[in-house]
N, C-alpha and C positions, 0 to 999 in steps of 0.2 A: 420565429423571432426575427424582427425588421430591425434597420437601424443603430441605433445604438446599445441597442439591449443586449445583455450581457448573458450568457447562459455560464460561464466561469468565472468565479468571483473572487479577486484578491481580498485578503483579510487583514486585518492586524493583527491576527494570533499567528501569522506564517513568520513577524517579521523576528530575523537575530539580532538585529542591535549593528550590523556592520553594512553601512550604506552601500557600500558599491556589491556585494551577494544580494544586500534584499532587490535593490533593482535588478538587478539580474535573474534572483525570481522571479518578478513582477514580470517582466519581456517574456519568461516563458510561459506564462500566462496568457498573457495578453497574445503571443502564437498559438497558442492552443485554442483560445474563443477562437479567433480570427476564421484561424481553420473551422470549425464547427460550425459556426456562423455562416459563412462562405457555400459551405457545401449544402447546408437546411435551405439559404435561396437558392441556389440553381444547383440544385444535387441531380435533379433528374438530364443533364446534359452529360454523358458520357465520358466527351471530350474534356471538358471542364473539369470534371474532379480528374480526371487522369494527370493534364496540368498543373490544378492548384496544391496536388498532393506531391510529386514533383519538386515543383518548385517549393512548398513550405518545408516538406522531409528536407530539402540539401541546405536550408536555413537553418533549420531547430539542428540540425547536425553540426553547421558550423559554429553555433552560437551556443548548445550546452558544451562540444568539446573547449570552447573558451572559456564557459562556468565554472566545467569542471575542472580546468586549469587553475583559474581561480581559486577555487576552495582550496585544493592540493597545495598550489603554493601556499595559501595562509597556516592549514593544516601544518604543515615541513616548519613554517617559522616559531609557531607556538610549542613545537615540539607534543603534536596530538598524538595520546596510546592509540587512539583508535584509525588509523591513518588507515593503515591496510585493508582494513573491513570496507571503508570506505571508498575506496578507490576501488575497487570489486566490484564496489556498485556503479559508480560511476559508470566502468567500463561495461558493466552489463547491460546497463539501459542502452548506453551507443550503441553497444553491437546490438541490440534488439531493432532499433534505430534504421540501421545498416543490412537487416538483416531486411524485414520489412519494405526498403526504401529498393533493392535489389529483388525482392520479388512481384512487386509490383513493374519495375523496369522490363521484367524478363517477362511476366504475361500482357505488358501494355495496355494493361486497364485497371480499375480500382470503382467497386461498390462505395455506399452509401454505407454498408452495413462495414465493411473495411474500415473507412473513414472514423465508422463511430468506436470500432476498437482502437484504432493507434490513440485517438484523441482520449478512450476511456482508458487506453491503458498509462499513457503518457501525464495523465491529470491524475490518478490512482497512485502512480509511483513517486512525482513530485510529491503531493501531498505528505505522501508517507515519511518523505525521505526528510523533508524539511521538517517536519515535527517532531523526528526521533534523531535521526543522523545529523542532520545540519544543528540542531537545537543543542544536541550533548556537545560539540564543539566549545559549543561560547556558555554551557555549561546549567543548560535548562532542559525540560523534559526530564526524560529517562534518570539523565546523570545529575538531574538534582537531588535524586533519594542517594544520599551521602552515605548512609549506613545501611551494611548489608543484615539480612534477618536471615537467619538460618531456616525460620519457619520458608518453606518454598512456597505453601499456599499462599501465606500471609499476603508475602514480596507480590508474588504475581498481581492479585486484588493489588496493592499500592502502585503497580508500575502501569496494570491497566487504568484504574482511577487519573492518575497522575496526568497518564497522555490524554483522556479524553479531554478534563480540565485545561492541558496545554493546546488541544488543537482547535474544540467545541465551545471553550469557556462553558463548559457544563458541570455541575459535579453530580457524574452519574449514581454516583454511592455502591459502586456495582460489590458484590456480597456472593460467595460460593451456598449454594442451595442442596446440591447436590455432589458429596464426594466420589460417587460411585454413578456416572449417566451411563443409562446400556444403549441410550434411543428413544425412552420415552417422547409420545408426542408433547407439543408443547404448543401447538399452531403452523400459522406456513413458516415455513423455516428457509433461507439462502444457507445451501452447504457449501463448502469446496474439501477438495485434499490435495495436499500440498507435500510433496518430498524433497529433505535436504541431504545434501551431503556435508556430512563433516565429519574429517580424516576421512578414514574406509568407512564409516560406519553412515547407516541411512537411517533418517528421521523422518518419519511421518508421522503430520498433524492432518486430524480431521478437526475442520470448524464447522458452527453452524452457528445463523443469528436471526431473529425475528423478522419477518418481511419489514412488520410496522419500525421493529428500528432499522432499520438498514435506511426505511424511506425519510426517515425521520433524519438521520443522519445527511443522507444524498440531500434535503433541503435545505442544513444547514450551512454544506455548500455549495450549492446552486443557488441559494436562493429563489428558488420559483418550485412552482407545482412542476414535479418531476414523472409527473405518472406517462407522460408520453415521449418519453427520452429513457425509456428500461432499457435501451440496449447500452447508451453511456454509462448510466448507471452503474449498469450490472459489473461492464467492461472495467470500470475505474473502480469499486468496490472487489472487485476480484482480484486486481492487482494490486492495491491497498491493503487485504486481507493476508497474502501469504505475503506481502513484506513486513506489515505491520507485527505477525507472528514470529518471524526469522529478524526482526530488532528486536522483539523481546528474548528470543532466543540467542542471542550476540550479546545480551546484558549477562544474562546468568552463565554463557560459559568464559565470556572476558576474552580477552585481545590475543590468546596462546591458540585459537583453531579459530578457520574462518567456516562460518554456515552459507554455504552457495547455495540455491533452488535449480531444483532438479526438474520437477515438474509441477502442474498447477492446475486443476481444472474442476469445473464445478460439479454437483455427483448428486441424486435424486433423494430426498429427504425420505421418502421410504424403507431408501438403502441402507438407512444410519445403524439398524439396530446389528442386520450381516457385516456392515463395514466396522464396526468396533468390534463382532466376536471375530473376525478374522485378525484385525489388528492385537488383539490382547491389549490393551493400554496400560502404559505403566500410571497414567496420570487421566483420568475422564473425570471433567468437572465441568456443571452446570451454572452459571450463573444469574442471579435475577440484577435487576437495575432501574432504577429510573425510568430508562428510555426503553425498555425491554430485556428481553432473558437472550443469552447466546451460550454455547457450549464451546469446549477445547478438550481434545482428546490426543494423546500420543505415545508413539513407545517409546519416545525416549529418557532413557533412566535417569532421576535426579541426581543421585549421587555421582554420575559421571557429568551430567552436563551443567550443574551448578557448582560456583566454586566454593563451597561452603567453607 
């Protein structure tokens, strides 16, 4: 991509209604193409991505810790429940940030394939964050389903429908097919597994969702044929995936335990049927939809982690 072309694209489904956050969005945006952009012309110079990563890490660094100052103080004023969960996060992406920007200093060099995770992981987390976290602030997404339903299937179907309608403008219609998936196949499938803590106790969720939607989805944010950008893709789908799970999982247990991520990584769709008998799941459901079928499997117990 030359020019002025865009490979990350602001929306007006990202915006909250409070001018000076959504610009501040939009800027972290607009850092993220820049980088990608940047690196796709002269990635193959050594020197240069070692520089341009550098220098845009100690920007996005100084400029989301002033975002995230931002939110927090608006958060403190309105007197938000969900204060804590949120600044969690915040702090997490920095230190990811920080963590990343110090290992690249320490071997004094950075890939092309580097490049394309900070930027996929970075554009996957914003995403996520601003369509559930940032949105239940000012009291959309998530936190517009006002009334809790005791049915826990039910809820889930309502809370996934809800977000994709908030971030896609889609209405997937997404519908449980299966109460009991052990792994049947379904097609190519993106898996991950994902482990949280919360208090002593660990939660793992296994996902997994259609290639065709996953691609489908990647194009409604990119905007472009995305078939030669799979590792952005992947990168910012993968981080999207277990945060997007771990917001859902922050709704049904409410602001009295915070859900950290432990770890996170992708895991071979053949493996699914060994990975759920190992797991036991308290919860394995399949879903059909619109855009395609995904699955969600976990052991964590409803009656402990919903507040019914």
């Amino acid at each position: 991509m030359k020019g002025d072309d865009k490979m990350i694209k602001w929306s007006k489904n990202y915006l909250m209604g409070i001018d000076k956050l959504d610009e501040e969005h939009k800027e972290l945006f607009r850092i993220s193409d820049q980088i990608y952009n940047r690196v796709m012309e002269r990635g193959d110079d050594a020197k240069y991505r070692l520089f341009l990563m550098n220098e845009t890490l100690e920007y996005m660094l100084r400029y989301f810790k002033r975002h995230a100052k931002s939110e927090e103080i608006y958060m403190r004023e309105i007197g938000y429940a969900g204060y804590e969960f949120h600044k969690m996060l915040h702090d997490e992406f920095y230190n990811m940030l920080l963590k990343k920007k110090a290992d690249i200093v320490k071997r004094n060099e950075c890939s092309k394939k580097e490049i394309a995770e900070l930027v996929g992981d970075g554009i996957g987390w914003l995403l996520e964050h601003i369509i559930t976290e940032d949105m239940a602030i000012v009291g959309k997404g998530i936190s517009a389903i006002s009334s809790y339903n005791s049915d826990f299937e039910e809820q889930l179907k309502n809370v996934i429908n809800t977000n994709l309608i908030s971030f896609l403008n889609v209405a997937a219609n997404v519908k449980i097919i299966n109460r009991n998936y052990q792994g049947e196949d379904f097609g190519k499938v993106i898996c991950q597994k994902m482990v949280y803590n919360l208090g002593s106790r660990q939660i793992v969720v296994i996902s997994g969702i259609e290639k065709t939607f996953l691609i489908r989805v990647a194009e409604m944010i990119y905007g472009i044929d995305i078939e030669d950008e799979m590792d952005l893709v992947l990168y910012s789908m993968q981080t999207f995936g277990a945060n997007f799970w771990r917001s859902i999982g922050q709704y049904f247990v409410g602001n009295h335990d915070l859900l950290s991520l432990s770890s996170n990584s992708f895991i071979i769709a053949r493996s699914i049927p060994e990975e759920l008998d190992m797991l036991k799941p308290e919860k394995s459901l399949l879903f059909d939809s619109d855009m395609g079928k995904f699955f969600i499997a976990t052991n964590g117990k409803m009656s402990e982690i919903a507040h019914f």
